[in-house]
C-alpha positions as CSV (number, residue, x, y, z in Angstrom):
1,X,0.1,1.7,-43.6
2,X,1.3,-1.6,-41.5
3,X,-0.9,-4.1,-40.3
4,X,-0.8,-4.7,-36.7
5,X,-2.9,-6.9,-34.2
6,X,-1.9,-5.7,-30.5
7,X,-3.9,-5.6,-27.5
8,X,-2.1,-4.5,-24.3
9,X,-3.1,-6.2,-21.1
10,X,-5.4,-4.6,-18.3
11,X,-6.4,-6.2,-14.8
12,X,-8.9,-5.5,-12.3
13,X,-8.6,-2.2,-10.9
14,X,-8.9,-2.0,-6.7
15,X,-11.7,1.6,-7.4
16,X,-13.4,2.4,-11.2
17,X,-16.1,4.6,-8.9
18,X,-14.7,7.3,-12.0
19,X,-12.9,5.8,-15.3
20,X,-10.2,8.9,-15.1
21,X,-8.7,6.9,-11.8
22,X,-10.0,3.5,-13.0
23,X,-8.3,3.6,-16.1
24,X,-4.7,3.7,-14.3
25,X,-5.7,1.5,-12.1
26,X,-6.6,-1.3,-14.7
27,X,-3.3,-1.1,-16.5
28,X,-1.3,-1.0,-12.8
29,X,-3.7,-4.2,-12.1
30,X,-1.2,-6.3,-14.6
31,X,1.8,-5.2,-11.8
32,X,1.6,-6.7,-8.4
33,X,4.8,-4.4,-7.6
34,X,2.4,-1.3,-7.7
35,X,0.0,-2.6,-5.0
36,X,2.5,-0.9,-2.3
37,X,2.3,2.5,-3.7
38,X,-1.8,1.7,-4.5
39,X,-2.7,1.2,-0.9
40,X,-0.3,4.0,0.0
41,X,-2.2,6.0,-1.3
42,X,-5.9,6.2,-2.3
43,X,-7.0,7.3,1.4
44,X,-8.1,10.6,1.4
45,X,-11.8,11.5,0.8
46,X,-12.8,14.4,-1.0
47,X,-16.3,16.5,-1.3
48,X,-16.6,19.2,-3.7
49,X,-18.7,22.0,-1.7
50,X,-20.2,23.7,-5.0
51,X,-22.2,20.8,-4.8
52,X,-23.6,17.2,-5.9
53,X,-24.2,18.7,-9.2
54,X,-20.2,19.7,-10.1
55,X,-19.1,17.1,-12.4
56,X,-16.6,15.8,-9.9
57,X,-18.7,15.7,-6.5
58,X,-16.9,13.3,-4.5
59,X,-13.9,11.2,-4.9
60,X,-10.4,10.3,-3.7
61,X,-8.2,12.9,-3.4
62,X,-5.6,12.5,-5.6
63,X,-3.1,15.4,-6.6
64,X,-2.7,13.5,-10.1
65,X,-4.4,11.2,-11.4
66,X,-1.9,10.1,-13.9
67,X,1.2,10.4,-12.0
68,X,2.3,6.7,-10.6
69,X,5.7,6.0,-9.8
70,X,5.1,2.6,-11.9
71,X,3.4,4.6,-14.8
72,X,5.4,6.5,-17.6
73,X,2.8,8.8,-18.7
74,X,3.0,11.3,-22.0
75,X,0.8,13.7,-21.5
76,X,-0.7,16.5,-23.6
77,X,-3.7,17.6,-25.2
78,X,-6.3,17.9,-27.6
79,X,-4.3,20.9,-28.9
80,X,-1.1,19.5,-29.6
81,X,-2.8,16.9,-32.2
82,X,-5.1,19.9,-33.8
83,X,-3.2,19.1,-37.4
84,X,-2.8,15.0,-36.8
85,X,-4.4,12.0,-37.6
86,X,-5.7,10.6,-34.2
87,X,-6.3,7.4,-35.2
88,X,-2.6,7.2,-36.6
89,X,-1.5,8.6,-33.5
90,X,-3.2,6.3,-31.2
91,X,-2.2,3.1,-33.3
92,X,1.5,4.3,-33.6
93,X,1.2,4.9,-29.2
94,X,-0.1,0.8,-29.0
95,X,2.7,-0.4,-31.0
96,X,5.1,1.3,-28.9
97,X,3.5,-0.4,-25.6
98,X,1.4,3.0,-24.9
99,X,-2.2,3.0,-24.3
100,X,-4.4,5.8,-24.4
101,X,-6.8,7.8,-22.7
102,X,-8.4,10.8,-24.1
103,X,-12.0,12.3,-24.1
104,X,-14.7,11.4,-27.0
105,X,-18.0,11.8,-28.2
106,X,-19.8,8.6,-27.0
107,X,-22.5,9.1,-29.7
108,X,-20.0,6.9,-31.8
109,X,-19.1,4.8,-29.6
110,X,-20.9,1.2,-29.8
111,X,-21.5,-0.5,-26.7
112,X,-21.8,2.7,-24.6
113,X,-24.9,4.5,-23.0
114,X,-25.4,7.3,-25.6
115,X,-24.5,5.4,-29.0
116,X,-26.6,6.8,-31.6
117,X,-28.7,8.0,-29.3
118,X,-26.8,12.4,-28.1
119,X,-23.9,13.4,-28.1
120,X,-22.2,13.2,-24.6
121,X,-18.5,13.8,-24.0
122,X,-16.7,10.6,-22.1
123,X,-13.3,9.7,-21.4
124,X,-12.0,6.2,-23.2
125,X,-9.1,3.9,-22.7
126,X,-7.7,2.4,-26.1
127,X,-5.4,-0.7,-25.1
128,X,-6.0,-2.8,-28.7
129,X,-5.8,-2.4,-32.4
130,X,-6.4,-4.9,-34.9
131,X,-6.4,-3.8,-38.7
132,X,-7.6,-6.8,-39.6
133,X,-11.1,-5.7,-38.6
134,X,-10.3,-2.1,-38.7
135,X,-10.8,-2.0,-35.0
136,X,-9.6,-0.6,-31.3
137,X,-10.3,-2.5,-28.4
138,X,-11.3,0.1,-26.0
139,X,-12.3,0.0,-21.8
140,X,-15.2,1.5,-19.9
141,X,-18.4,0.9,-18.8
142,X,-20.9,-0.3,-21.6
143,X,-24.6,0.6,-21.7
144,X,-24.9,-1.8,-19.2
145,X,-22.4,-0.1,-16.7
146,X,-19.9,-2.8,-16.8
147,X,-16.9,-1.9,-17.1
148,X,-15.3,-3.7,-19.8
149,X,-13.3,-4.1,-23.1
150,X,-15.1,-3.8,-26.4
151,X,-14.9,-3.4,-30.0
152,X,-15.1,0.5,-32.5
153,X,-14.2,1.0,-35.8
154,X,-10.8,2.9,-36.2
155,X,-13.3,5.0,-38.7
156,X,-15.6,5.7,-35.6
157,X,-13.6,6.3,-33.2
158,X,-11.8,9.1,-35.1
159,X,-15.7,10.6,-35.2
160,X,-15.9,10.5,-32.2
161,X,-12.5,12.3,-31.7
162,X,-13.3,14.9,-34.1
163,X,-16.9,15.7,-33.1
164,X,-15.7,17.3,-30.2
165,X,-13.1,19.5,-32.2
166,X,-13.8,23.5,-31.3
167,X,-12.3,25.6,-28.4
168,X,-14.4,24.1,-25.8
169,X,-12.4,21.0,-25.8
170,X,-9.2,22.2,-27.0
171,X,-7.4,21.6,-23.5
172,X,-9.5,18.2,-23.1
173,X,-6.1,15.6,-21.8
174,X,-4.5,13.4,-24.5
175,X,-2.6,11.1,-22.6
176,X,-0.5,8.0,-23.0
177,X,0.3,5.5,-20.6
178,X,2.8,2.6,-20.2
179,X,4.1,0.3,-17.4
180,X,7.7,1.8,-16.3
181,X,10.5,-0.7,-17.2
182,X,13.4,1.7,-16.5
183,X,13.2,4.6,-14.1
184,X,13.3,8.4,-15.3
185,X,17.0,9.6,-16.5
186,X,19.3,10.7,-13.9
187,X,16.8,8.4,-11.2
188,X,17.9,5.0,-8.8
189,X,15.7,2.3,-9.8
190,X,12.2,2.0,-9.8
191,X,11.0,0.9,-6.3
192,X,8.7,2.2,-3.9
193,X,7.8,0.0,-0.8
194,X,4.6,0.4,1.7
195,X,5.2,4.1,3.3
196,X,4.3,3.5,6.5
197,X,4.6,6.7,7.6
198,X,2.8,8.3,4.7
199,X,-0.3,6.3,5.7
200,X,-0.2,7.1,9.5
201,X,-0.3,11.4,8.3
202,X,-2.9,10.5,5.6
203,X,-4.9,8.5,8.3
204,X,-4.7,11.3,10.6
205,X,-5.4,14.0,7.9
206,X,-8.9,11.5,7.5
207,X,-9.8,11.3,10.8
208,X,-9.5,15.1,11.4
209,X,-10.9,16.4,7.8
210,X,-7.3,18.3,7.6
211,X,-7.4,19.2,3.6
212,X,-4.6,17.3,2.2
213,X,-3.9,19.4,-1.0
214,X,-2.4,21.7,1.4
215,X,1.0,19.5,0.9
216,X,1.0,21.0,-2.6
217,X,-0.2,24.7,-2.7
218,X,3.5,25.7,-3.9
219,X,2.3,23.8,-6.9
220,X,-2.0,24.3,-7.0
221,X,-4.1,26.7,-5.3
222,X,-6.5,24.7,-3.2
223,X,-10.1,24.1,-4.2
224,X,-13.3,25.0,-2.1
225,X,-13.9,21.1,-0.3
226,X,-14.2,18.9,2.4
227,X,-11.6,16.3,3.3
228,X,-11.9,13.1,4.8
229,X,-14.9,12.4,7.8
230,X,-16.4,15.6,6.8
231,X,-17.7,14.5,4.1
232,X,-20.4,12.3,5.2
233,X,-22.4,15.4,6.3
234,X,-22.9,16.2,2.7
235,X,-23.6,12.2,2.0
236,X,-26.0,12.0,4.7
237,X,-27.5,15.4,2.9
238,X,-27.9,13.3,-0.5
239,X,-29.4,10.4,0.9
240,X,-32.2,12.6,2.3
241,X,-32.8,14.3,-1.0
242,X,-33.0,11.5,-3.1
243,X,-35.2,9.6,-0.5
244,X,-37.4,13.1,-0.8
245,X,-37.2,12.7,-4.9
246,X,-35.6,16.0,-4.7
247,X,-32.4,14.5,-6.1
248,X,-31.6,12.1,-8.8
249,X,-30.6,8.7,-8.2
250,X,-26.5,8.6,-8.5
251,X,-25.1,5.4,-7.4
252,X,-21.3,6.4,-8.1
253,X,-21.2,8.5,-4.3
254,X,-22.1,5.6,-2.3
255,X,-20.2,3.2,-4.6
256,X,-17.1,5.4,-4.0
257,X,-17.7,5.3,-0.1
258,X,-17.7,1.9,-0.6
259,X,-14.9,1.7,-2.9
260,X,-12.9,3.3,0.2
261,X,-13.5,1.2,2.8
262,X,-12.9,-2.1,0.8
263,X,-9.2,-0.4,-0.2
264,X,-8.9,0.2,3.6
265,X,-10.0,-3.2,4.5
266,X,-6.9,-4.2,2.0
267,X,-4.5,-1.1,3.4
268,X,-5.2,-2.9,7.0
269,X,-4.4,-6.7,6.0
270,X,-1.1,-5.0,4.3
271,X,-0.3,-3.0,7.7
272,X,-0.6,-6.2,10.0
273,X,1.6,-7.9,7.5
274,X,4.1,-5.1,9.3
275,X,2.7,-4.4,12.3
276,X,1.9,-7.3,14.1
277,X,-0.9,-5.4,16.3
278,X,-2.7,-4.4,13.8
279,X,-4.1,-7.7,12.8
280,X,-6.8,-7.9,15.6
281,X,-8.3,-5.1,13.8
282,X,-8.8,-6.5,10.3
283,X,-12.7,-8.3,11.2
284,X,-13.5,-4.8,12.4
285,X,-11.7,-3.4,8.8
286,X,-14.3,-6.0,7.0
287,X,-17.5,-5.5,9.0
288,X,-17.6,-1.6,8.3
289,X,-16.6,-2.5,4.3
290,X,-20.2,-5.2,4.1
291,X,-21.9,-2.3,5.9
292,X,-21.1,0.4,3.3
293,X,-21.4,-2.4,0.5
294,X,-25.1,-3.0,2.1
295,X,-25.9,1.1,2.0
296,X,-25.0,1.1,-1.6
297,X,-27.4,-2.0,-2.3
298,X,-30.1,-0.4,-0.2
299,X,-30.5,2.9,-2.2
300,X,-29.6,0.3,-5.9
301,X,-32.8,-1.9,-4.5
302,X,-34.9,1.1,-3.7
303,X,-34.2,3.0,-7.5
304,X,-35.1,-0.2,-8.9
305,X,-38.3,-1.3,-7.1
306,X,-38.6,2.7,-7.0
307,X,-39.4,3.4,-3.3
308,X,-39.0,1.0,-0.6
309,X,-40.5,1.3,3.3
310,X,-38.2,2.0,5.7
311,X,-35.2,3.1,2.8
312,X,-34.3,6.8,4.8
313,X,-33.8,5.4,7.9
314,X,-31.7,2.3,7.0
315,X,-29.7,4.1,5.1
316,X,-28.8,6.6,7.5
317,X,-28.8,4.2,9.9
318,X,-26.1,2.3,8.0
319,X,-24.1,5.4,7.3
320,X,-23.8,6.3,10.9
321,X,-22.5,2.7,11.8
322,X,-19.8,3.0,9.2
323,X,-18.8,6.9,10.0
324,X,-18.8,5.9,13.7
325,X,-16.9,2.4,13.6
326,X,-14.2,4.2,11.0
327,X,-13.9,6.6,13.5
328,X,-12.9,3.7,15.9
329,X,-10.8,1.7,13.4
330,X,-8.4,4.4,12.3
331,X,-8.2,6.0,15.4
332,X,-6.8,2.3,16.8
333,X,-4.7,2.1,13.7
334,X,-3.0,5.2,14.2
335,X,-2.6,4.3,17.5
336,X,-0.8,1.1,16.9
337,X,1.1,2.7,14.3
338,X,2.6,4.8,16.8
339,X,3.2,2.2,19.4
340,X,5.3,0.6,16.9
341,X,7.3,3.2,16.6
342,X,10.1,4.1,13.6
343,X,11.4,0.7,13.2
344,X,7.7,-0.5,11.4
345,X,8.5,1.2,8.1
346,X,12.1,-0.3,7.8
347,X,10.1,-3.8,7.2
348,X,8.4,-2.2,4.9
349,X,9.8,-3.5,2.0
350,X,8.1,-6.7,2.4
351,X,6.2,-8.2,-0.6
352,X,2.4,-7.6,-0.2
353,X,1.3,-10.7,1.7
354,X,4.4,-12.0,3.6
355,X,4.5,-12.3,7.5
356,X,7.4,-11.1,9.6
C-alpha cells in the first residue's frame, strides 16, 4: 500500500442547518464561480407534515442534494461496496481529488456526540488522509456542535463503516464528490450565471406556498408537505410546545429559518447588483435576517437558563415580524423584478459583486 498525505480543501458553507446540504456546500465554498447557482437556488422552504418528529422536519427544498452544476458527483451505495475495502476505497477517491460522504456509526467516531458512548448512525464527510498517522481528516459537527475538521483512525473509521453492515443500511448513499474542471461529455462549458428568472418563479412559488417539487413529478412522486410561508404555522406550533415542555428543545428549525433569511439577505445584495431598484430594499433584507437570528438566540438562551419570563410571547412576537416583513420584502422584489422586465437577466452574467 502507498503512502499518501492529502487533504482536500473545504470553505465555509452559506447553510450547515443539516450536514447532507452542508457538506456540498463546504467543498463549493473553495469556488466563488458557484455562488451564482447557490443563491439561485436555496429559496424554497419545506415542512414535512408527518411531523416535527420525521427525521427530516424542515429544510430547503432541494430536488437533489448532490446535484450541482459545479459538482461531479459518483454516486452509489452501501451495496455496491458490500465485498470492498472502504477504507481502500475512500483513500483511492482522495487521491483522485474525490471526497466522500457516506453514513457511519458515530460510536467510533472521536470528537463526535456519541463516541463511545451508543451507537447512532450519522453522515460524514472525509476530505484528508494521511498514512503517516493512519488517519482521515473528516467534517461535521463535533460534540461541541461545531462544525469542523478532525482527526479518526483509518482502523476506526472502517468500524464505524462496518457496524452498520445488515439490510437496514444496505441503500444508505455512498457518494463522492469533486469540484467540476471539465463539463459532462457531449456538454458546452461549465457556466451558469445568476437566473434571474428562476428566482422571480421560486420567489413567487414562496410567497404563495405553491409546492415546488411539482416541476419534477415526471421524475418523483410528491411528498405530503408544506412549501414556503406555510410553513411557519407549523413553526409557530413548535414554539408553543416546547415553551409548554411538551416538545424537546431542537435548535436546527429555527436555525434553518435563519439560515434562510441570511441567504436571502445575500440573494437580494446579488439582485441589486442587476437590478438597480432593488437596492433600496437590502436594510429591509438585513433587519428581518437579525430578527430571525434574535428568535433563534431567544429559545438557545431560554434551553440554557431552562425557562425564561416572557420567552412565548417574544418569540412569537418575533416570528410574526419576520413572516409579515418577508411578506413585504418579496412581494416588492418580485415586483421590481417585473418592472425590470426581460432585459435584467441578460446582465446576469456579471461576477457576484460588480455594479452595472
Amino acid at each position: 500500500m502507498s503512502h499518501a498525505t492529502i487533504r482536500l480543501p473545504i470553505g465555509d458553507p452559506v447553510a450547515l442547518g443539516y450536514q447532507f446540504y452542508a457538506f456540498p456546500l463546504a467543498i463549493q465554498a473553495t469556488d466563488e464561480r458557484a455562488s451564482d447557482w447557490i443563491l439561485s437556488n436555496y429559496i424554497q422552504l419545506e415542512y414535512d407534515e408527518r411531523g416535527w418528529d420525521t427525521e427530516v422536519p424542515l429544510t430547503f427544498y432541494l430536488y437533489d442534494y448532490a446535484l450541482s452544476p459545479w459538482l461531479e458527483v459518483v454516486r452509489g451505495t452501501r451495496a455496491w461496496y458490500t465485498s470492498a475495502d472502504i477504507v481502500e476505497v475512500v483513500r483511492n477517491a482522495l487521491a483522485n481529488g474525490y471526497y466522500a460522504y457516506l453514513v457511519i456509526d458515530e460510536y467510533h467516531i472521536p470528537n463526535r456526540r456519541f463516541f463511545q458512548v451508543k451507537h447512532q448512525e450519522h453522515d460524514i464527510l472525509v476530505h484528508g488522509v494521511d498514512d503517516r498517522t493512519g488517519t482521515f481528516t473528516v467534517l461535521g459537527f463535533d460534540e461541541q456542535m461545531r462544525f469542523r475538521s478532525t482527526e479518526v483512525s483509518q482502523e476506526d473509521f472502517g468500524r464505524s463503516h462496518h457496524a452498520l453492515d445488515g439490510e437496514r443500511f444496505q441503500n444508505a448513499p455512498v457518494v463522492f464528490y469533486r469540484p467540476r474542471r471539465q463539463p459532462d461529455f457531449g456538454y458546452p462549458p461549465i457556466r451558469y450565471d445568476f437566473n434571474v428568472e428562476l428566482v422571480r418563479r421560486t420567489l413567487h412559488e414562496y410567497l404563495h406556498s405553491i409546492d415546488t417539487s411539482r416541476h419534477f413529478d415526471m421524475l418523483r412522486a410528491p411528498r405530503p408537505c408544506r412549501y414556503g410561508m406555510d410553513v411557519y404555522q407549523p413553526l409557530e406550533q413548535f414554539i408553543i410546545e416546547y415553551a409548554k415542555r411538551e416538545r424537546p428543545y431542537d435548535i436546527r428549525h429555527l436555525h434553518i429559518l435563519w439560515e434562510h433569511k441570511r441567504m436571502m439577505t445575500a440573494r437580494v445584495g446579488r439582485l441589486a447588483d442587476l437590478i438597480g431598484s432593488i437596492a433600496s430594499l437590502q436594510d429591509d433584507a438585513r433587519q428581518i435576517e437579525t430578527d430571525a437570528m434574535a428568535l433563534r438566540n431567544v429559545m438557545m438562551r431560554d434551553h440554557l437558563q431552562n425557562g425564561r419570563k416572557g420567552y412565548l410571547d417574544n418569540s412569537l412576537d418575533l416570528l410574526n415580524r419576520v413572516r409579515d416583513k418577508e411578506t413585504a420584502l418579496l412581494t416588492e422584489v418580485v415586483r421590481r423584478i417585473d418592472d425590470a422586465g426581460p432585459s435584467a437577466p441578460a446582465t446576469a452574467g456579471l461576477p457576484p459583486g460588480t455594479k452595472h
